[in-house]
C-alpha positions as CSV (number, residue, x, y, z in Angstrom):
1,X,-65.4,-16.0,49.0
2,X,-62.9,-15.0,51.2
3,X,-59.9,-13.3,50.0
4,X,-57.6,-14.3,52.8
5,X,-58.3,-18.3,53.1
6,X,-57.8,-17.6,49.0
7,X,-54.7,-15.4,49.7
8,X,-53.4,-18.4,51.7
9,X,-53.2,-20.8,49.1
10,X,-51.9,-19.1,46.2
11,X,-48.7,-18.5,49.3
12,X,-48.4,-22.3,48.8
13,X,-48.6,-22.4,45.1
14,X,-45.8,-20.1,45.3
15,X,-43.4,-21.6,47.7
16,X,-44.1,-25.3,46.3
17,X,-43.3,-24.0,42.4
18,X,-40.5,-21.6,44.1
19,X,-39.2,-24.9,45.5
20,X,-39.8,-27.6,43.0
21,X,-37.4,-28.0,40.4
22,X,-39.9,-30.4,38.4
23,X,-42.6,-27.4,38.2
24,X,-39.7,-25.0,37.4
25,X,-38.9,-27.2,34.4
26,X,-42.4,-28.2,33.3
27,X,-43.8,-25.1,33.1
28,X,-40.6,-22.7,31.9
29,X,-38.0,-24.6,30.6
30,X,-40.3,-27.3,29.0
31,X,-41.6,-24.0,27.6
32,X,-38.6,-22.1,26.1
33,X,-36.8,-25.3,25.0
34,X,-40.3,-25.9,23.0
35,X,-40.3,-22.2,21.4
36,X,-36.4,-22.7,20.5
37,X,-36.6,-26.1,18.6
38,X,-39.8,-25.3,17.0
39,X,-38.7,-21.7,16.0
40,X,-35.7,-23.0,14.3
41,X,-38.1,-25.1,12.0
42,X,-39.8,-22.2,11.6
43,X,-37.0,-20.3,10.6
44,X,-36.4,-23.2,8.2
45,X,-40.0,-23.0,7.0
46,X,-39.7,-19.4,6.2
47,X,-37.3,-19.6,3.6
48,X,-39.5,-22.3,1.7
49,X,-42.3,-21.5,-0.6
50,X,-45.2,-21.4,1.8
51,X,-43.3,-18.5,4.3
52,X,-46.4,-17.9,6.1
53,X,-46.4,-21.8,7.2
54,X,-43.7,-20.6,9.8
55,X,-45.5,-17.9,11.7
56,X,-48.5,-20.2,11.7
57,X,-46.6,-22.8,13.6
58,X,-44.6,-20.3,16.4
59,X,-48.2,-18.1,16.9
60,X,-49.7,-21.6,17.2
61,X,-46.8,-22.7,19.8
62,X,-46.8,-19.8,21.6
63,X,-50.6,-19.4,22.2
64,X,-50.5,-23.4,23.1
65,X,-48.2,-22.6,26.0
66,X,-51.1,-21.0,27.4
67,X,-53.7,-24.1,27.3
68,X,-51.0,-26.4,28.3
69,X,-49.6,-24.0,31.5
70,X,-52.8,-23.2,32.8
71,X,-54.3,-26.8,32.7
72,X,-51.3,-28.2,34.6
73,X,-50.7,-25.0,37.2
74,X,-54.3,-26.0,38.3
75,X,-54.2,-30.2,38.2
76,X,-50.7,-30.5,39.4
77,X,-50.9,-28.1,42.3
78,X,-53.2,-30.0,43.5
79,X,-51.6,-33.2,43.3
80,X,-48.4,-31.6,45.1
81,X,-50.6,-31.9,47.9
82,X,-51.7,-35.5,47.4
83,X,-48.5,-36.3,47.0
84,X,-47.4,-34.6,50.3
85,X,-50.5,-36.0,52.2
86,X,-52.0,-32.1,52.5
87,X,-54.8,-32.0,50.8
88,X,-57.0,-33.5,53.5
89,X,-55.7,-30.7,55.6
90,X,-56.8,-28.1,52.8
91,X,-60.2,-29.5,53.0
92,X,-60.9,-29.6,57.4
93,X,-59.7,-26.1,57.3
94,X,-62.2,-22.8,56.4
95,X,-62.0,-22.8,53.0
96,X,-64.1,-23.8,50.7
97,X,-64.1,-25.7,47.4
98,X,-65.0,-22.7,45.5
99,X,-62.2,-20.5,47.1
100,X,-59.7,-23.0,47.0
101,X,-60.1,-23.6,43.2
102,X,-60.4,-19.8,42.2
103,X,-57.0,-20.2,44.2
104,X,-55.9,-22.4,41.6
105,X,-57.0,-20.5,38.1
106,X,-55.3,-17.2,39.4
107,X,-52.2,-18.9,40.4
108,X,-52.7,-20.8,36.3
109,X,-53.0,-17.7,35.3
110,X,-50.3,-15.4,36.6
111,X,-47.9,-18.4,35.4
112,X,-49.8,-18.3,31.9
113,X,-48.9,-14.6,31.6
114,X,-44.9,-15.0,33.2
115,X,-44.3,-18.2,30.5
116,X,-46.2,-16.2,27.4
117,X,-43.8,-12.7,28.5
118,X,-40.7,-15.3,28.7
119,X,-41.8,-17.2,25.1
120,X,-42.5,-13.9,23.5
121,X,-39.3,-12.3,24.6
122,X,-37.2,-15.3,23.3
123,X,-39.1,-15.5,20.0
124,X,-38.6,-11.8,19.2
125,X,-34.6,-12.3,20.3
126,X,-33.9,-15.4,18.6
127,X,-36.4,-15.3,15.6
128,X,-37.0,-11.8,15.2
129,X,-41.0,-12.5,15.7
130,X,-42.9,-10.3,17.7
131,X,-46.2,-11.8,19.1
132,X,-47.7,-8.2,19.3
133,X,-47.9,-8.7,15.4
134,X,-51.0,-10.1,15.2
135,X,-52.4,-6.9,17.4
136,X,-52.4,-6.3,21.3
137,X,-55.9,-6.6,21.7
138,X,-56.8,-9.6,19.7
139,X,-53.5,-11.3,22.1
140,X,-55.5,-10.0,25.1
141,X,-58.7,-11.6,23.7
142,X,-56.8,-14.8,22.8
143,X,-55.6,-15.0,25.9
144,X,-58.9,-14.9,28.1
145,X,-60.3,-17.5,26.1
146,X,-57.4,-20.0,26.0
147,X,-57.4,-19.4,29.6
148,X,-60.7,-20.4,30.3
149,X,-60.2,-23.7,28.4
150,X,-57.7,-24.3,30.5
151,X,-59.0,-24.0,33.7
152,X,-62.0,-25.9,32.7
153,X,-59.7,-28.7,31.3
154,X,-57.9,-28.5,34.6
155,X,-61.3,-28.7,36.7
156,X,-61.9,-31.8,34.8
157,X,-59.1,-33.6,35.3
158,X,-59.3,-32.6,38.9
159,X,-62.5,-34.6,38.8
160,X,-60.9,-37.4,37.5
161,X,-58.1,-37.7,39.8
162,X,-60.3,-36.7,43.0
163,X,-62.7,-39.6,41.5
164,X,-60.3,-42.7,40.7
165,X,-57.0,-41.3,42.8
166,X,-53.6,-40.8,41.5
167,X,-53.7,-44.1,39.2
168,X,-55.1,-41.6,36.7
169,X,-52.6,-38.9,36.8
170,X,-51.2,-38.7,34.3
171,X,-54.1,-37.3,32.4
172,X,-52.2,-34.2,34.2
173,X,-49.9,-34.0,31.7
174,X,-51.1,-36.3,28.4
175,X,-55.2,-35.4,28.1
176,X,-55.0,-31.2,26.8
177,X,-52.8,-33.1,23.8
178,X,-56.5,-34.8,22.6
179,X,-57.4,-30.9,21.8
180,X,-54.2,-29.8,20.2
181,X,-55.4,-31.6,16.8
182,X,-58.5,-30.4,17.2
183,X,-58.1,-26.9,18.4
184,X,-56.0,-26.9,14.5
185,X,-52.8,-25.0,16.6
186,X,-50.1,-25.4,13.8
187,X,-52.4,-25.8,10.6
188,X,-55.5,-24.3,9.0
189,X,-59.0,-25.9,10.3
190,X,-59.6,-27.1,6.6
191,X,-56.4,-29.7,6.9
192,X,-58.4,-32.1,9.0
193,X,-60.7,-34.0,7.7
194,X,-64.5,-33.1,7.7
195,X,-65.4,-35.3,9.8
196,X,-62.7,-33.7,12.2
197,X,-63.6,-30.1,11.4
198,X,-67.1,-30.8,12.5
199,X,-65.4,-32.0,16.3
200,X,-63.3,-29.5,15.9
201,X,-66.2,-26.5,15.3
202,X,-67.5,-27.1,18.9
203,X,-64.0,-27.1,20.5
204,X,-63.6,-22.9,21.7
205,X,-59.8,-22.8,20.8
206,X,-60.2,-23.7,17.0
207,X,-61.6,-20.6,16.9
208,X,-59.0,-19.1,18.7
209,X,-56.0,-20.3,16.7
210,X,-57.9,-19.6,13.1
211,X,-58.3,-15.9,14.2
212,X,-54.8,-15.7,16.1
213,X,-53.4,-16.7,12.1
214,X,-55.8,-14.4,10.4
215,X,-54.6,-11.4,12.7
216,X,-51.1,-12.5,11.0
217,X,-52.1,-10.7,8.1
218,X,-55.0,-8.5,9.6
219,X,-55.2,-7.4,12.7
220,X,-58.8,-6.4,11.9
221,X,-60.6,-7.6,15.6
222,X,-62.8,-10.3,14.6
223,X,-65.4,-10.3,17.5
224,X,-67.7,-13.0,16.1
225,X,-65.0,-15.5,16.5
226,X,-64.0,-14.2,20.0
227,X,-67.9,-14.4,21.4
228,X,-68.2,-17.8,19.8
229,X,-65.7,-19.0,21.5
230,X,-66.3,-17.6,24.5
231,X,-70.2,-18.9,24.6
232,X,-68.4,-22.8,24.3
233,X,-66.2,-21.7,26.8
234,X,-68.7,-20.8,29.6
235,X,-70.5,-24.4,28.9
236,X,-67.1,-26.3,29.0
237,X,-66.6,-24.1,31.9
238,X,-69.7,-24.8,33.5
239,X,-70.0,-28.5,32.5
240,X,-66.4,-29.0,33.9
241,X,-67.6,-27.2,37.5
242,X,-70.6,-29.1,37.7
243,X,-68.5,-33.0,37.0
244,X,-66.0,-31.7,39.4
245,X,-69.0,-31.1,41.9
246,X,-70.2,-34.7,41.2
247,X,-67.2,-36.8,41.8
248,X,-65.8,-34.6,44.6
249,X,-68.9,-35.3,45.7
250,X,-68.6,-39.5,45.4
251,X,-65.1,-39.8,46.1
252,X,-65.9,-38.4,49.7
253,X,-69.0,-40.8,50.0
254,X,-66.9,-44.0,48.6
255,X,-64.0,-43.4,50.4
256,X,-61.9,-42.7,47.5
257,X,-60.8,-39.3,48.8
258,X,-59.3,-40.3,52.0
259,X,-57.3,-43.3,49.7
260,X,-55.9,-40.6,47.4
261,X,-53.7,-39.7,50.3
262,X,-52.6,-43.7,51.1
């Protein structure tokens, strides 16, 4: 691994999202115009019956924002630089695949942790909801493992795209929305039906979000939850390194990685 060749890229990811008013707007504005209309049917939510319905749904929004910005930092990076014929030029230099998608999660990361600061400062301005509530710890906790499901649902989208070209890109922006139903984000796990709660039991951020509302209420550290989670995480993880391996490793023996650039 070396830090430089690393060092180098993450300079890109800056200057291209410094740059591009389309990243600008999907990953913050996208993101506090999200927090803002949903808060406000939160707020409305509050003054029903069910009061604890609202927090469920802006903890649930706001933790989101970190599957959903990670995921896209790391697939539509890289197809910034299939779009701009680059990526070819990524790959003949020294670095390797390894270093060049560690690149890509710390880059997804620093933009999780500017967007969840930006979210969190709005919601406790506008709503009067501070995200600290549910304790700093289990939000630190939260946060490594929603980050890790993002970068391994980035990693295998990457797969995708590096596989069957950009005719499949917009699994970018649409596929993390599969999980959001079954991560149970906005609504207790035992909504869904049981068929659905059994899917949804080996999906790491169910766990996530059913904790993140218990800490509403408790913010008691619940480290069961947290290290089941984090076991699925490492096999999505691992799974999703391994597929990427594969079809990087086909699209450069078919061809299809020289076409992604046509």
């Amino acid at each position: 691994m070396n830090i430089k060749r690393m060092y180098a890229i993450m300079q890109q990811e800056y200057y291209i999202t410094k740059r591009s008013l389309e990243v600008i707007i999907d990953l913050f504005f996208f993101s506090s115009i999200t927090i803002v209309v949903f808060g406000y049917v939160s707020k409305f939510l509050a003054g029903s019956n069910n009061p604890e319905a609202a927090y469920f749904l802006i903890i649930g929004l706001a933790l989101w924002e970190i599957v959903r910005v990670g995921q896209y930092s790391v697939t539509v990076e890289v197809l910034w630089n299939v779009w701009s014929r680059n990526l070819s030029n990524i790959y003949v230099s020294p670095i390797t695949s390894m270093e060049y998608l560690s690149s890509l999660m710390i880059t997804a990361l620093l933009k999780s942790i500017i967007v969840l600061t930006l979210i969190g400062i709005i919601i406790k301005i506008i709503f009067g909801f501070d995200l600290l509530a549910i304790g700093i710890a289990n939000l630190f906790l939260h946060f490594i493992n929603l980050t890790i499901f993002s970068w391994s649902m980035g990693i295998f989208i990457l797969g995708l795209i590096y596989r069957f070209g950009t005719r499949i890109q917009a699994l970018s922006w649409g596929l993390i929305y599969i999980f959001q139903p079954l991560s149970a984000a906005f609504f207790p796990l035992s909504v869904l039906p049981e068929p659905l709660q059994v899917v949804a039991r080996i999906v790491p951020t169910s766990y996530v979000f059913e904790s993140a509302r218990r800490n509403l209420t408790n913010n008691r550290i619940e480290l069961d939850q947290f290290f089941i989670a984090l076991i699925l995480n490492i096999i999505y993880f691992a799974g999703s390194a391994i597929f990427f391996y594969f079809m990087f490793k086909k699209s450069r023996s078919t061809g299809q990685f020289a076409r992604n650039e046509g």
